[in-house]
C-alpha positions in Angstrom: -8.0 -10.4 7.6 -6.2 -7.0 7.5 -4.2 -5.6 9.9 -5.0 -7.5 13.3 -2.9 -10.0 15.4 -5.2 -13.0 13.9 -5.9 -11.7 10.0 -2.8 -13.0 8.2 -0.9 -15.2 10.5 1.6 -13.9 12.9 3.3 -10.6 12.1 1.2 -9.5 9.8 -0.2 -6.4 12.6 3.4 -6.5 14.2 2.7 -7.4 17.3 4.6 -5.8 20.3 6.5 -9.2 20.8 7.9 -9.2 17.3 8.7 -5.3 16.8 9.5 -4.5 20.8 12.2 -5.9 23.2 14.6 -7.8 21.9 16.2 -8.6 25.8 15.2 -7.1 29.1 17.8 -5.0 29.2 17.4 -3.6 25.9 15.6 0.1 26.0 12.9 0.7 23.7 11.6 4.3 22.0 8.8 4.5 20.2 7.7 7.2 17.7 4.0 7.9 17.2 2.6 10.5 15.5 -0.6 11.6 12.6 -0.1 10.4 9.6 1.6 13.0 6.8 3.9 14.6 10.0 7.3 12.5 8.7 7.5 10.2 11.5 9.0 7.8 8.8 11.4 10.4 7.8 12.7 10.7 11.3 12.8 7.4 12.0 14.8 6.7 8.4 17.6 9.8 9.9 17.4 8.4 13.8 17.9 4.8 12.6 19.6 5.4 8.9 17.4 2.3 7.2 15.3 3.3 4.3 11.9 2.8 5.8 9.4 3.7 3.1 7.9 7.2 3.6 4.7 7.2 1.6 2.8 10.3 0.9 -0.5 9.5 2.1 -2.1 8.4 5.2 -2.5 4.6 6.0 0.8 4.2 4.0 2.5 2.9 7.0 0.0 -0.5 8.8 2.8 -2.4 10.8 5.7 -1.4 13.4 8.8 -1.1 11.6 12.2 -1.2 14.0 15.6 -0.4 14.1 18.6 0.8 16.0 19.7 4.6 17.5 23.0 5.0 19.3 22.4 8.1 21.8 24.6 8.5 24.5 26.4 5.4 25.7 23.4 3.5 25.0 21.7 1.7 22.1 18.4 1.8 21.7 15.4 0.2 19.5 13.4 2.6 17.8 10.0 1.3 16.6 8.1 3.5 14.0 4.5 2.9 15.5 1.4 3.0 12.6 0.0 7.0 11.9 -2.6 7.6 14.2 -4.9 10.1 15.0 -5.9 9.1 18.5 -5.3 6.3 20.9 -9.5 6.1 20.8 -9.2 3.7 17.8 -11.1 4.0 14.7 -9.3 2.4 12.8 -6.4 -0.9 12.8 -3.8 1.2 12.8 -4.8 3.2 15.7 -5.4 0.4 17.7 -2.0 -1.2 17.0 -0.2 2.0 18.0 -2.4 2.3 21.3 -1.6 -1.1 21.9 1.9 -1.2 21.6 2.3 2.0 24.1 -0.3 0.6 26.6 0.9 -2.9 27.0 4.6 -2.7 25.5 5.6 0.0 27.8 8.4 1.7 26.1 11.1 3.4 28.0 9.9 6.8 26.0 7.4 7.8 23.5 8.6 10.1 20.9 5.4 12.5 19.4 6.1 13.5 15.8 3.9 16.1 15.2 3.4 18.7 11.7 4.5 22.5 12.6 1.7 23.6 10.5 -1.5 22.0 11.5 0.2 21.9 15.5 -3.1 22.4 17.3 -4.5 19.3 15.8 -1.5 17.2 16.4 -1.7 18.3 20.2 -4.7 15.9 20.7 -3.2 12.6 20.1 0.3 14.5 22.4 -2.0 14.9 25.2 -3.1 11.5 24.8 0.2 9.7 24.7 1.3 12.0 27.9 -1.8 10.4 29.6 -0.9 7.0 28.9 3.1 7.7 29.3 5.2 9.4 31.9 8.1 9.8 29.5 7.1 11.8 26.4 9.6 14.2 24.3 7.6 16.3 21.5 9.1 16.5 18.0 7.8 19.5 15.5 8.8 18.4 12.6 8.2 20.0 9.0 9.7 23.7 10.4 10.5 25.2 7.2 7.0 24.2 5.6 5.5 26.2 8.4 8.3 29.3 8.1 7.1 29.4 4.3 3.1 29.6 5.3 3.6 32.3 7.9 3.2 29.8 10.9 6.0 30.6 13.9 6.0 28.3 16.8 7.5 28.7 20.5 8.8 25.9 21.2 9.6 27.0 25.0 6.5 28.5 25.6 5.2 25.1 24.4 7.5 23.2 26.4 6.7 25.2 29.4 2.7 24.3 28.8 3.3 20.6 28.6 6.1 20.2 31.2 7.6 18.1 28.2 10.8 19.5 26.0 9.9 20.1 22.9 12.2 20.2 20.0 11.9 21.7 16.7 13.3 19.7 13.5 13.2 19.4 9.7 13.8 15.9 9.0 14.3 15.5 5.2 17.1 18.1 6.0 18.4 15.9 9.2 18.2 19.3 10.5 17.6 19.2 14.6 18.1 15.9 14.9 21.4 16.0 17.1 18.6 18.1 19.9 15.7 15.2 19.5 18.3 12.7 20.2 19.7 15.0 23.4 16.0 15.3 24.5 15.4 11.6 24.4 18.6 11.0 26.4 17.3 13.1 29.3 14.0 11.7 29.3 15.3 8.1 29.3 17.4 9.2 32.3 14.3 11.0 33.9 12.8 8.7 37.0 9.7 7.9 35.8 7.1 9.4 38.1 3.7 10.2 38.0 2.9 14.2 36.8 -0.6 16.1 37.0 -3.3 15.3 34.5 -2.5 17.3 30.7 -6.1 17.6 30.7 -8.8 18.5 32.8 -12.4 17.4 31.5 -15.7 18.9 32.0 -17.3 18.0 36.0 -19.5 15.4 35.1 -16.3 13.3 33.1 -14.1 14.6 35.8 -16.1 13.0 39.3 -17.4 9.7 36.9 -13.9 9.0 36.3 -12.5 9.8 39.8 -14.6 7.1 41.1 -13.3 4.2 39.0 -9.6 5.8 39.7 -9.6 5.5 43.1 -10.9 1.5 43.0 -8.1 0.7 40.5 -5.3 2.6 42.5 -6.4 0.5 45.3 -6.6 -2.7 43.4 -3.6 -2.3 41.0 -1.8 0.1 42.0 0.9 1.3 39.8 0.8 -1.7 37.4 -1.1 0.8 34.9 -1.7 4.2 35.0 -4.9 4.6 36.9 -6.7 8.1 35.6 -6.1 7.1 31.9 -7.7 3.3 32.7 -10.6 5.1 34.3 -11.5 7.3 31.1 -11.3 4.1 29.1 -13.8 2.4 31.3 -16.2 4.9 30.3 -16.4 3.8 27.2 -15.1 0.1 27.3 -13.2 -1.1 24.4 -13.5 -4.8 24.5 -9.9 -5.2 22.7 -8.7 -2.9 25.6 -9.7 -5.1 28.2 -8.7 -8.2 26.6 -4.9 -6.5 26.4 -5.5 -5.2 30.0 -6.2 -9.4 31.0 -3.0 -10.0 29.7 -1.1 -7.1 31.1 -2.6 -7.3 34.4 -3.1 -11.2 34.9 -7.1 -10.2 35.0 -9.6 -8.4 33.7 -10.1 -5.3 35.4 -13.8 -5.6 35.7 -13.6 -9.2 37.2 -12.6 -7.1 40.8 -15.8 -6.4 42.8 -15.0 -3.0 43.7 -13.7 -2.0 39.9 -17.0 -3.4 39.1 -19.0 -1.3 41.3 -17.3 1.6 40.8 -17.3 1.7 36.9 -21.3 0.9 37.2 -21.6 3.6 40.2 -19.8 6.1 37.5 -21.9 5.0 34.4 -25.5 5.6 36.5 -24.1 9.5 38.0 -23.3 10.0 34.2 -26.8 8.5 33.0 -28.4 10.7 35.6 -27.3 13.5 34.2 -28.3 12.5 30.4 -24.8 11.2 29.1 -24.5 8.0 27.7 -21.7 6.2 26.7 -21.0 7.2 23.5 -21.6 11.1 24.8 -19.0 10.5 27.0 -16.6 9.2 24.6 -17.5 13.0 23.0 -16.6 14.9 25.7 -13.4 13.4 26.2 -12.6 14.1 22.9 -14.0 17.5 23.1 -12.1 17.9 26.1 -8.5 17.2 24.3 -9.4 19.6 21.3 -10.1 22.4 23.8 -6.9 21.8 25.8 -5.3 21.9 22.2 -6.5 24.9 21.2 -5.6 26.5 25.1 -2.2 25.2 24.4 -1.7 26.6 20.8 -2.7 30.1 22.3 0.1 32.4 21.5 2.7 29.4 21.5 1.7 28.9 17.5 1.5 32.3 15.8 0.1 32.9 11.9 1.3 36.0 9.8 -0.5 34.5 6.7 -3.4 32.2 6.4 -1.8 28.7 7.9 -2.3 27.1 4.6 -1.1 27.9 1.3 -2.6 29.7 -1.1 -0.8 27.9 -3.8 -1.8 24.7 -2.8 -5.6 25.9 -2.2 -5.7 27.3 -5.8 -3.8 24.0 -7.1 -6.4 22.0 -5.2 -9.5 23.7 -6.7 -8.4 22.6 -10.1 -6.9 18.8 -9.4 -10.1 18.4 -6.9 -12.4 20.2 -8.7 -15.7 19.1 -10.3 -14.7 19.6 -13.9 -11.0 19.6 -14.2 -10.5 16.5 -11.3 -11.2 13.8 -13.4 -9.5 14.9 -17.1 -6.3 16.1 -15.3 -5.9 12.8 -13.5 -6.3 11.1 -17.0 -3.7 13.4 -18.7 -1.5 12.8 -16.3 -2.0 8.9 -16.5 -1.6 9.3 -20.1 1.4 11.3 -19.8 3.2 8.8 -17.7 2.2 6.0 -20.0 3.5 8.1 -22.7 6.8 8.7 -21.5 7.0 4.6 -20.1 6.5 4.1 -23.8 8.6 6.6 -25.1 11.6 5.8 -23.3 11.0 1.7 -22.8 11.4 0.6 -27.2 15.2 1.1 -27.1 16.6 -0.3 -24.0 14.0 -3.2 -24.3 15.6 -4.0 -27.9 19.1 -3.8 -26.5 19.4 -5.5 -23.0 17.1 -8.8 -25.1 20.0 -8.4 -27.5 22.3 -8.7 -24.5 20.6 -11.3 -22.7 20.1 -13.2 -25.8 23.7 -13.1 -26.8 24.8 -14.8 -23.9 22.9 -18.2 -25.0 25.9 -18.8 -27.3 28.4 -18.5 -24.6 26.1 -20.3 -22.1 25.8 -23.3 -24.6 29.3 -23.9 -24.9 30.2 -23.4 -21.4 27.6 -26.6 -21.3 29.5 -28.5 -23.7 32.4 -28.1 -21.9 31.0 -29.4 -18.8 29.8 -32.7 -20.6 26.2 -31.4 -20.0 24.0 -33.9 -22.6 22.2 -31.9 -25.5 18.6 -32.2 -23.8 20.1 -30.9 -20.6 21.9 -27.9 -22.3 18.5 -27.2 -24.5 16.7 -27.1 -21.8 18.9 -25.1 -19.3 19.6 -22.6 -22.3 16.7 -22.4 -24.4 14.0 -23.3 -22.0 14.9 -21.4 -18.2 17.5 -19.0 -19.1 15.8 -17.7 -22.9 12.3 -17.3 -20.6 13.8 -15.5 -18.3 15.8 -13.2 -20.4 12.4 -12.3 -22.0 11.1 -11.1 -19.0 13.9 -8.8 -17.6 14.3 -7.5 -21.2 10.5 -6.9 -21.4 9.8 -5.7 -17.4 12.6 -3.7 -16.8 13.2 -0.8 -19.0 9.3 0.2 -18.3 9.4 -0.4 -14.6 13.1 1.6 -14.4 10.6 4.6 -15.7 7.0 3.8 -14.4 8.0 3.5 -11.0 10.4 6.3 -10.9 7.6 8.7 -12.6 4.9 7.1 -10.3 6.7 7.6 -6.8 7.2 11.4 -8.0 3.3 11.7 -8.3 3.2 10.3 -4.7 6.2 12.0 -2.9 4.8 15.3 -4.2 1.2 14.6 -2.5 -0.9 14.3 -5.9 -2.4 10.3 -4.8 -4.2 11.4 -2.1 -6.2 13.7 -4.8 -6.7 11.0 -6.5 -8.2 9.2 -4.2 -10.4 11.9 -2.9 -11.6 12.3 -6.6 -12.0 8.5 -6.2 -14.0 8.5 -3.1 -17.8 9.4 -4.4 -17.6 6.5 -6.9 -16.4 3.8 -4.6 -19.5 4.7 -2.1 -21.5 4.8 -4.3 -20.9 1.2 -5.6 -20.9 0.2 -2.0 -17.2 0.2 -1.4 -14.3 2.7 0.2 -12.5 5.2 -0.7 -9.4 3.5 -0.3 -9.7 1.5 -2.4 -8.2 4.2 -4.5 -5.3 3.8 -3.1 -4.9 0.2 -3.4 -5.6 0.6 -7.3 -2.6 2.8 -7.4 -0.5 0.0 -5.7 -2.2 -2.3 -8.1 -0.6 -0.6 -10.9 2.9 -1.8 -10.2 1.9 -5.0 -8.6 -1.7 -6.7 -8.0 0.1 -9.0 -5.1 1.4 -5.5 -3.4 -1.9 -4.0 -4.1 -3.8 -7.1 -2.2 -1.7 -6.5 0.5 -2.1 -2.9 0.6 -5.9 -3.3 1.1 -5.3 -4.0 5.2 -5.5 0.1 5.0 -9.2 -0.6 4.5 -10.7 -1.3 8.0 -14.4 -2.9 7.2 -13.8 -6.7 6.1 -16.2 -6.5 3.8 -15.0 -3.8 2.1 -11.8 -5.4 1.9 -12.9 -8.2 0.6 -14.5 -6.4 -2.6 -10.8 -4.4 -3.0 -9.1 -7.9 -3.0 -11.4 -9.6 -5.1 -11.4 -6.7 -7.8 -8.1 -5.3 -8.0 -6.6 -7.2 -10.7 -9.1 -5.5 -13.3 -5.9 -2.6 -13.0 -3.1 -4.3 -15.1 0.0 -4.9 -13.0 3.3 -3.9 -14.5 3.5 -7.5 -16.1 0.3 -6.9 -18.1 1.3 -3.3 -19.2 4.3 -4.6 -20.5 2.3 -7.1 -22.6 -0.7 -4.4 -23.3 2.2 -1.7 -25.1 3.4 -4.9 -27.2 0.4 -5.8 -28.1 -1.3 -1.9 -28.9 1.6 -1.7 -30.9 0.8 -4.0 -33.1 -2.1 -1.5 -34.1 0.1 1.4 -34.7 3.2 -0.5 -36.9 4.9 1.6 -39.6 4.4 5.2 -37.3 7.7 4.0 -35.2 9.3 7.1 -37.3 6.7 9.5 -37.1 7.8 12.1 -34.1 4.8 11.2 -31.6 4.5 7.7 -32.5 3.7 6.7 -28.9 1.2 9.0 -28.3 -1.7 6.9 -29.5 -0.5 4.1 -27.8 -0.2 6.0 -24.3 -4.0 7.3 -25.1 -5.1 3.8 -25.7 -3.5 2.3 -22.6 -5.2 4.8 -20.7 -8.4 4.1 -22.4 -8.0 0.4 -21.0 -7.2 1.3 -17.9 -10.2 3.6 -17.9 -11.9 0.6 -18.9 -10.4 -1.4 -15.9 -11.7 0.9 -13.5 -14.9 1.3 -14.8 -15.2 -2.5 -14.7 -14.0 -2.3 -11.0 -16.8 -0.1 -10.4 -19.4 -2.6 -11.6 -17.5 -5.7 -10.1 -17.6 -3.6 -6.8 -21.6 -2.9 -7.2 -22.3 -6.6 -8.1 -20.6 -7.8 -5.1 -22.0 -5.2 -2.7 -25.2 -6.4 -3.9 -25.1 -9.6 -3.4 -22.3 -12.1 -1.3 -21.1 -8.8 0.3 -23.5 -6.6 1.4 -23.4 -3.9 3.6 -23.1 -0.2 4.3 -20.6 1.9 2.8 -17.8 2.7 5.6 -16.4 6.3 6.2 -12.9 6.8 6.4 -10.6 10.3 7.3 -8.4 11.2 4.4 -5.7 14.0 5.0 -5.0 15.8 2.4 -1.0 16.6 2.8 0.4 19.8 1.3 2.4 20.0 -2.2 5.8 19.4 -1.3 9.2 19.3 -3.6 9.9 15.6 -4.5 13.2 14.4 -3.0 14.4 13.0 -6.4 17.6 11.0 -5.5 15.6 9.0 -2.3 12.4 8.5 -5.1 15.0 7.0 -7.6 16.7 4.7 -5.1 13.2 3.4 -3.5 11.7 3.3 -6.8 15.3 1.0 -7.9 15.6 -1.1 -4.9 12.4 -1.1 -3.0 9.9 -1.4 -6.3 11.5 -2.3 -9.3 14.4 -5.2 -8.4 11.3 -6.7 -5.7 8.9 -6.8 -8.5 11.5 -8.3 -11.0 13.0 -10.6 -8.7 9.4 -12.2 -7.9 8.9 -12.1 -11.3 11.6 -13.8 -13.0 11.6 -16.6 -10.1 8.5 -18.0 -11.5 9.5 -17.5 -14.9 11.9 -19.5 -15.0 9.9 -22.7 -13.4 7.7 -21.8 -16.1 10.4 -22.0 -18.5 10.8 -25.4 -17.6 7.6 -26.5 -18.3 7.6 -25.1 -21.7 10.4 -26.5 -23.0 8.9 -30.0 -21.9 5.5 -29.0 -23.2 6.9 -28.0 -26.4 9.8 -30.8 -27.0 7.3 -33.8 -25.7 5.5 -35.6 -28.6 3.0 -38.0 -28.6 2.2 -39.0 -32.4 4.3 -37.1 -33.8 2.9 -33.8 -32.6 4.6 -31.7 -29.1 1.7 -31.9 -25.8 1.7 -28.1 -26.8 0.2 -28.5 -29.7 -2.3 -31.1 -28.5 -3.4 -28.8 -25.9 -4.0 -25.6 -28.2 -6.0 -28.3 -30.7 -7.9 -29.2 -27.7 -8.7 -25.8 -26.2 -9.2 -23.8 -29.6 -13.5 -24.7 -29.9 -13.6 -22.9 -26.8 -11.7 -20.2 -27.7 -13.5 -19.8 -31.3 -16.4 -18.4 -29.5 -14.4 -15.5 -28.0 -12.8 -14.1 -30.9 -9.3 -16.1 -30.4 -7.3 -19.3 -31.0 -6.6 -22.2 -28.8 -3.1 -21.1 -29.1 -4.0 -17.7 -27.7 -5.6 -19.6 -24.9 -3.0 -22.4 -23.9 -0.5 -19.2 -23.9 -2.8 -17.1 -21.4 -3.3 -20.6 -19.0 0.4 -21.5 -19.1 1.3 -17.5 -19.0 -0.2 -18.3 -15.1 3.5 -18.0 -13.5 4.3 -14.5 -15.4 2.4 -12.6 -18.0 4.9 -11.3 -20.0 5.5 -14.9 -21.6 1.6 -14.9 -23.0 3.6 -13.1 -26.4 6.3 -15.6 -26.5 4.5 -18.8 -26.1 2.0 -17.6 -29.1 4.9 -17.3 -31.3 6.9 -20.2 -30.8 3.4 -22.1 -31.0 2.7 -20.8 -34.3 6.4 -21.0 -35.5 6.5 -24.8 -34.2 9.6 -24.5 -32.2 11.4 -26.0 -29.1 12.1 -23.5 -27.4 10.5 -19.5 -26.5 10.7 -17.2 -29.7 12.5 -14.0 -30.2 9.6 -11.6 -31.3 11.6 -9.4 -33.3 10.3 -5.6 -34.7 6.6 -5.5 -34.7 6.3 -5.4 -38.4 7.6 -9.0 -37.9 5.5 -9.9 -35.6 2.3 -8.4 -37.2 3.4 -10.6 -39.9 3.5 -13.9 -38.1 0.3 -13.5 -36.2 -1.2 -12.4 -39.6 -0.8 -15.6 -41.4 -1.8 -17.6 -38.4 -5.3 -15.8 -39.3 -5.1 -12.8 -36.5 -6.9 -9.4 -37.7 -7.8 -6.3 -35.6 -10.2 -7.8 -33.7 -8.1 -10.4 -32.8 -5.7 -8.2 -31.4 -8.2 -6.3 -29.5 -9.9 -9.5 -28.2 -6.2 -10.4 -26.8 -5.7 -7.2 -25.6 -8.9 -7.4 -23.6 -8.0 -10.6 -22.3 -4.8 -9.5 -21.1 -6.4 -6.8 -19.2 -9.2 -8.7 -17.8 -8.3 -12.2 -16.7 -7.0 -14.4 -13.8 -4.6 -13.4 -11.7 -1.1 -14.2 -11.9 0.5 -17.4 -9.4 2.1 -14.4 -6.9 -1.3 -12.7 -6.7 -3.5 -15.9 -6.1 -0.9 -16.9 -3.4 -1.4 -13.7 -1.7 -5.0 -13.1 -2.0 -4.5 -17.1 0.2 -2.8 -15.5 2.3 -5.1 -12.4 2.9 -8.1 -13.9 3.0 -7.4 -17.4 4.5 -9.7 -18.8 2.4 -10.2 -20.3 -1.1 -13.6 -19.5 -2.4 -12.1 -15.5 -2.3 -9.1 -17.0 -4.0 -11.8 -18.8 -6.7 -13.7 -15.6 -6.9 -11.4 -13.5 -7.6 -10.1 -15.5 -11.0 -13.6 -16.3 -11.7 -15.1 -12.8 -11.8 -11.8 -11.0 -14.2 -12.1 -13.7 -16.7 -16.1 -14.0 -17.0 -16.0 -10.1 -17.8 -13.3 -10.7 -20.1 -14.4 -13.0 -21.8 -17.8 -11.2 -21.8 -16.4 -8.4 -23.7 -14.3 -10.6 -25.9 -17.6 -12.2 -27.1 -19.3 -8.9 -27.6 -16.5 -7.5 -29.8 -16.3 -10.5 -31.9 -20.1 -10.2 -32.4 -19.9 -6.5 -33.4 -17.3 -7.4 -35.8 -19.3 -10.2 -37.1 -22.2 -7.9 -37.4 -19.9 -5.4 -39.1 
């Protein structure tokens, strides 16, 4: 599971195969880089697709590709995974060490942040071990000009015996010199330079004396001084790559053998075991950073700025953390809201007043009456529902969410996030996959491969649709609403709505911290992973790119899925509700059937035959309730909310009703897309079982409580 070659079927860690060569002849650049340094960004101006560029590290888990003409020649550039290091810690490191140790690219392509450059260095110093042809890009220039950070980029240059060329990709400014740079190095023989690092003795002679039995057996198949530092602290997944690359393993030859166990006893002489010697090495790339950085990277001020450390201290802070990140969840809510009631009203009136013209295009096709009822009243009226329900709050969610993200405020959150997930026995990133959650729980399934430990990514699958998706918030405003009809006029009538929906989405989380205990206790226990988490500076949102990903990449993907299995489900509610047997439609049979179940939680057996056919989408739970209770054929048009308050009211709904729903709508089953996904994740179906079996028990838990405090009361 996650991102690895053998987790979720083929592609899903983008293998070399898939995201390399497409022909022999075909030449291949690959950009790596840290997370946060705009790799993406400069791969979006080399290339011109609109690869997402997400403000937070671990955004990116899978090669992404496309083509660059420089020169005469076009090339494919692959957007490797951030990494830190090519000593992996995590998947993503290990797919981006992967892909330049057994890939081979023509060129590797650094990315690296102008304002933290003497940390970026280690993983340059790395690549330039593993590569002969590497071209350093400082990107993010004008961040570092506004922080008092000046950077020679000869003197640099001259250090690495590498160009290195200075660029501000949002701006596509010093892009024309990266693309000049990679010519020449693509046209550079590729020949073996001196060592970018020189190691402490001990490293040094233990490494020179597996180096000199791999020259001998492999020559230059692989390069030979960066195998022998590997050996020295063997990476099983490294060696299984090297079997493949090399047609054996490297430790299978006698004399590789020997001399790997000759190096490991002179370093176990001297007191260093293996994992100390993975320490130096590090040790010795942050010390040939720092050597490099030494009057090549200049500071006038601080190096970081002191508006964003004063910022911090209040959005990270103790005190002020966890309020401001609920105002600011209210406030989003609040202008979703807001700005949803009017075009909601008007594109159902438009959708809805296409039936007549639909109809009578039917009739004059010949189509039967059944056929036209069906096709009109069934597929197309359910589907109209949801786009006139989903859209108008995702065309402002998403927009309002992506800002928050682009302008680096998510990774706070997560960091405020952090201590509470380990302390339940889970990861901090889990945070993160909450926030994707939020528009979509399939995307957020998917976006827990960032978590490394299977385990703990088994507890952020399993528990992340206790945050509604965009679906379920569309349903939760209706249905808060419906507590708050006759304020429409007042001038903050969606105020208390907003607070409310960010009281249940409190509530969500709070529930996903006990969900997240339970399991950590019990079928998935364990010890609380770390994991690094780079807080990336406060940077100006790039509105028109957040409003076109938000449009195209978020809110039409999210629709789309949506309203292809509503209308299915249309299908099967027109039959349910226009097949009869006695006299009375199998919907009606099936609410009668399920409603002394449902007695004991507060609802109806309407309210639960909506919620189990609602499976497909959630935004038809409403709909199917009404046109239940009104009898009819086909879905209902709600109407105001007066009119709706009215209609539930004589089927015997009260407030607690309404807040039993409402919990149910928060806290049940996922929806069809989600289940297929968490399949597809997890490969298998007790997780897929789980996770519908352990929303809807604490739903229904709570729904049973509140109708017991209100029979009490």
């Amino acid at each position: 599971m996650g991102l690895t070659r053998s987790a979720t079927g083929a592609g899903a860690a983008g293998s070399a195969a898939e995201i390399g060569r497409q022909s022999p002849q075909e030449g291949i650049v690959a950009l790596a880089g840290n997370p946060n340094v705009g790799k993406s960004t400069v791969f979006n101006a080399l290339t011109g697709l609109n690869q997402h560029t997400g403000n937070w590290p671990g955004k990116t888990v899978s090669g992404a590709r496309g083509s660059c003409r420089i020169g005469e020649q076009t090339l494919t550039v692959v957007d490797l995974p951030g990494a830190y290091s090519l000593i992996p810690r995590s998947a993503e490191e290990e797919v981006a060490r992967d892909f330049l140790c057994f890939e081979q690219p023509d060129a590797v392509v650094v990315v690296c942040d102008a304002t933290c450059l003497e940390r970026n260095l280690n993983l340059v110093l790395q690549t330039m071990e593993l590569c002969n042809r590497v071209v350093l890009c400082v990107n993010l220039l004008d961040e570092a000009h506004r922080k008092g950070i000046h950077v020679d980029l000869r003197r640099l240059s001259e250090r690495l015996g590498i160009e290195a060329v200075g660029v501000v990709a949002r701006q596509k400014d010093g892009l024309a010199p990266l693309c000049a740079a990679i010519g020449r190095a693509l046209q550079t023989p590729p020949q073996p330079r001196p060592a970018p690092v020189r190691y402490d003795d001990d490293i040094e002679q233990a490494a020179s004396l597996i180096e000199a039995a791999l020259r001998q057996r492999f020559g230059e198949q692989v390069n030979c001084r960066w195998l022998s530092l590997r050996l020295l602290d063997a990476d099983p997944p490294l060696l299984t790559g090297l079997q493949r690359l090399l047609g054996a393993d490297p430790l299978s030859d006698l004399a590789v053998a020997q001399a790997a166990a000759k190096a490991h006893a002179l370093l176990a002489e001297r007191g260093i075991s293996r994992e100390q010697a993975e320490e130096r090495i590090a040790s010795g790339l942050v010390r040939a950073s720092e050597l490099l950085c030494l009057g090549a990277v200049t500071h006038s001020g601080d190096g970081y700025s002191s508006f964003d450390r004063r910022i911090d201290r209040l959005v990270t802070g103790r005190f002020a953390g966890y309020p401001l990140m609920l105002l600011l969840l209210a406030g989003v809510f609040w202008l979703t809201i807001a700005g949803a009631n009017l075009p909601s009203q008007l594109l159902s009136d438009l959708l809805l007043g296409l039936e007549g013209p639909l109809s009578d295009l039917l009739v004059l096709l010949g189509a039967p009456d059944w056929l036209r009822d069906l096709l009109v009243s069934g597929i197309f009226r359910v589907s109209a529902w949801v786009i006139s329900v989903m859209l108008p709050p995702m065309a402002i969610f998403f927009p309002l969410f992506t800002l928050l993200e682009d302008s680096g405020y998510l990774p706070r959150v997560a960091y405020n996030l952090d201590r509470p997930f380990q302390r339940c026995g889970a990861c901090g990133k889990q945070a993160l996959t909450i926030c994707m959650g939020l528009g979509c729980n399939a995307a957020g399934v998917i976006g827990c491969r960032i978590i490394d430990s299977p385990r703990e990514r088994l507890i952020a699958v399993v528990t992340n649709s206790f945050i509604p998706c965009n679906g379920r918030l569309a349903a939760l405003i209706a249905l808060i609403g419906l507590f708050f009809v006759g304020g429409e006029n007042q001038p903050l009538a969606a105020l208390a709505p907003a607070l409310m929906l960010t009281g249940l989405i409190l509530l969500g989380l709070l529930a996903t911290f006990a969900a997240s205990r339970l399991l950590s206790l019990t079928i998935l226990r364990g010890t609380p992973s770390s994991f690094t988490l780079e807080l990336p500076p406060y940077r100006k949102p790039q509105f028109g790119q957040v409003l076109l990903r938000s449009v195209f990449d978020r809110t039409l993907f999210v629709l789309g899925r949506a309203v292809s299995t509503a209308a299915p489900a249309g299908l099967i509610l027109w039959l349910l509700a226009n097949l009869t047997v006695g006299g009375t439609s199998l919907l009606a049979h099936l609410a009668a059937l399920l409603d002394p179940a449902a007695r004991l939680f507060g609802i109806d057996g309407v309210i639960l035959a909506a919620f189990l056919l609602g499976l497909p989408a959630n935004e038809i739970v409403l709909p199917i309730i009404m046109m239940a209770y009104l009898s009819q054929g086909s879905l209902a048009e709600p109407g105001s909310l007066a009119e709706m308050q009215a209609l539930l009211a004589a089927n015997g709904w009260d407030r607690s009703t309404i807040l039993c729903v409402i919990i149910l709508m928060l806290m049940h089953w996922p929806c069809a897309t989600t289940l297929l996904t968490i399949r597809k994740e997890t490969g298998g179906m007790k997780w897929v079982l789980l996770s519908i079996l352990l929303p809807t028990a604490t739903g229904l838990l709570l729904c049973g409580l509140v109708r017991g405090i209100c029979i009490l009361l």
